[in-house]
C-alpha positions as CSV (number, residue, x, y, z in Angstrom):
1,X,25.7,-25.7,178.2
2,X,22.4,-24.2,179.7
3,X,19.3,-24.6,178.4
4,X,19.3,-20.9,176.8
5,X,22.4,-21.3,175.0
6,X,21.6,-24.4,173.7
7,X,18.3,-23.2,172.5
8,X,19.6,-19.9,170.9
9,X,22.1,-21.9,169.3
10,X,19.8,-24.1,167.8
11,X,17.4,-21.5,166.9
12,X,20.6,-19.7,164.9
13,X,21.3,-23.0,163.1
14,X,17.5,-23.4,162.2
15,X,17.3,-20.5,160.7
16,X,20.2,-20.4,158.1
17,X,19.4,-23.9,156.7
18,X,15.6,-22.2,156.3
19,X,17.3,-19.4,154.5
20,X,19.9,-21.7,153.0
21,X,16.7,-23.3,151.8
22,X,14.6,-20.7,150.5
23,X,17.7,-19.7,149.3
24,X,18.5,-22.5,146.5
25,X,14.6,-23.2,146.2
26,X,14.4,-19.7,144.7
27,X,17.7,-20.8,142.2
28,X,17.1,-23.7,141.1
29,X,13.1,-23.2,140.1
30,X,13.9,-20.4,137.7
31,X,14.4,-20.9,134.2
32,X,16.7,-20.2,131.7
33,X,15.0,-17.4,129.8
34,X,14.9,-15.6,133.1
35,X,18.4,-16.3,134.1
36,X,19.4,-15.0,130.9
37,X,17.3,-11.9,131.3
38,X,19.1,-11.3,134.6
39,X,22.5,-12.1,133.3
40,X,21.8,-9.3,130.7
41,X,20.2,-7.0,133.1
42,X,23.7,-7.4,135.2
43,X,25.9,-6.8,132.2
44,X,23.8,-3.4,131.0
45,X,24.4,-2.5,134.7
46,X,27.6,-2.5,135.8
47,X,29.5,-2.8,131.9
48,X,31.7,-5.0,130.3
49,X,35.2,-5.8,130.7
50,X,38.1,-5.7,127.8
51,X,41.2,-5.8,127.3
52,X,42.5,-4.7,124.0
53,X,46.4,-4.7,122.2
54,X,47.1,-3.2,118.7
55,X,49.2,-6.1,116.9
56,X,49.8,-4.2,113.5
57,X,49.2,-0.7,111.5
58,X,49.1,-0.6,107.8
59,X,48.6,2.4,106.2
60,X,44.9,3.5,107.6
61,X,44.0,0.1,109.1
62,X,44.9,-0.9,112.8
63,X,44.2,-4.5,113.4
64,X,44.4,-5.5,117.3
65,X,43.7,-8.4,119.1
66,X,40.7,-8.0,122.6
67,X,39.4,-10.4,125.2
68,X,36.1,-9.4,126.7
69,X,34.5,-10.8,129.5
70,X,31.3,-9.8,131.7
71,X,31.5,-8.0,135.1
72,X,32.6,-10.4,137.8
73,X,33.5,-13.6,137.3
74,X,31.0,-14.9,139.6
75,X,27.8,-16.4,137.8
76,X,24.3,-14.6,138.0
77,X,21.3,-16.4,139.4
């Protein structure tokens, strides 16, 4: 390898652990009430997800059985 390629490749490598590391500094150093206000944020943004199925009907009453879930199933900061 010449010495260019060698230093661009390190100066690529350097700087994704820096962002890598900036990264999870910023993650791990906030605190739950903040994730929390995030995670709500998130969920008045984009919506919840349901899924809903009518089990019974008696006279005016419809019983049914749901799962809801927030948007993606990926977790928020």
């Amino acid at each position: 390898m010449t010495p260019s390629v060698q230093l661009t490749l390190m100066l690529a490598i350097s700087s994704a652990l820096v962002i890598l590391g900036v990264y999870m500094l910023y993650r791990i150093r906030r605190n739950p009430k903040d994730r929390e206000q995030r995670r709500r944020l998130a969920v008045n943004l984009h919506g919840r997800l349901g899924d809903a199925i009518i089990t019974h009907v008696q006279n005016d009453v419809v019983f049914y059985e749901y799962s809801a879930s927030t948007f993606p199933s990926t977790p928020i900061g």
